[in-house]
N, C-alpha and C positions, 0 to 999 in steps of 0.2 A: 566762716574762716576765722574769726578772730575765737571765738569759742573755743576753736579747738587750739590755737593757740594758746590760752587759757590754761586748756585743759593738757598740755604738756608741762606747765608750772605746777599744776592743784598735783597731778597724778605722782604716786611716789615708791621710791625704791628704795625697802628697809634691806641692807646688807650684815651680815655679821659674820666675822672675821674671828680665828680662834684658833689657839694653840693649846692645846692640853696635852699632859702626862700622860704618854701609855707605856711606862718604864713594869708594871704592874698585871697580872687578870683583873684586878678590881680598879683599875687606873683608863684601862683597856675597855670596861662594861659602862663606867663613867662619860667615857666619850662617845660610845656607841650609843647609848642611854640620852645625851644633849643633842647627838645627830639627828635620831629617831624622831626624837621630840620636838625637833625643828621641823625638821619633812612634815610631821602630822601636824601641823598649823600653816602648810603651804609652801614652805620653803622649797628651795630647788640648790643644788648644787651647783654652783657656778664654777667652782677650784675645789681643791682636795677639801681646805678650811677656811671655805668661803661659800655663805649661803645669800640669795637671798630672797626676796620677796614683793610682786608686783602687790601697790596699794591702791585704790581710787582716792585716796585725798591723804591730807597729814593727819587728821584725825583716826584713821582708822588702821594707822601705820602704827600710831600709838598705841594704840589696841596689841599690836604687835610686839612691839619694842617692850612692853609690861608684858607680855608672857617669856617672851627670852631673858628677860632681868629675872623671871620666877626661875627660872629652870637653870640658873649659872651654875657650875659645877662650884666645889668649894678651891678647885687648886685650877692653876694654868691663866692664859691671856684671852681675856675677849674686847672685841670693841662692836660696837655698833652704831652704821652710819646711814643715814636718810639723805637721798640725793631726789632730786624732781626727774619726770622722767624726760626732760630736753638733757639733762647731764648726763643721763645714762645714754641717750640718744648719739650723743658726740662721745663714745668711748670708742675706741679704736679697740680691735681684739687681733690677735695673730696666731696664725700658726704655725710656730718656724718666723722664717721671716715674709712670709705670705700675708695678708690683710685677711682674712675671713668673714665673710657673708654674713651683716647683723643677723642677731638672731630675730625670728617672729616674737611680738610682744604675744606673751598670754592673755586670752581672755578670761576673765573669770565674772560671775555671775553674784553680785552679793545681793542679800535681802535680809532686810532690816524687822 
């Protein structure tokens, strides 16, 4: 029991949040280009510009957080935010004004 209490603090959730210019075609391939680029390292869509990504510790979120720092586009807003997964745990989501079903945590399989 307490382990896994633990392991709701170690386990972590890299978010990143984003507004870019699609005023453009080349404004438009830019952000399809940093979307892409998210999803192929795990990411998941949570909002329209908002991704983000189940970690098993903080070390390996950072892993994370230095490939989305590589891939910034040169114009528009990003942030990027690490929460533990007891904080994700207590987020309240809605649909409308309905409460909606957590979602299932992902499994994912890493090997070192």
């Amino acid at each position: 029991m307490k382990a896994e209490r633990l392991n709701a603090y170690r386990i972590m959730w890299v978010l990143v949040f984003f507004d870019l210019p699609t005023g453009t075609k080349k404004e438009k391939k830019i952000y399809a280009d940093f979307r892409k680029k998210l999803l192929a390292d795990g990411f998941a869509m949570f909002q329209f510009s908002i991704y983000l990504r189940h970690c098993a510790s903080m070390e390996n979120a950072e892993v994370h957080i230095k490939r989305a720092k590589r891939i910034l586009p040169e114009k528009g807003h990003v942030g990027i935010m690490t929460i533990t997964d007891k904080q994700f745990g207590m987020m309240e989501i809605f649909h409308g004004k309905s409460l909606a079903e957590p979602r299932e945590i992902p499994q994912q399989l890493e090997m070192f």
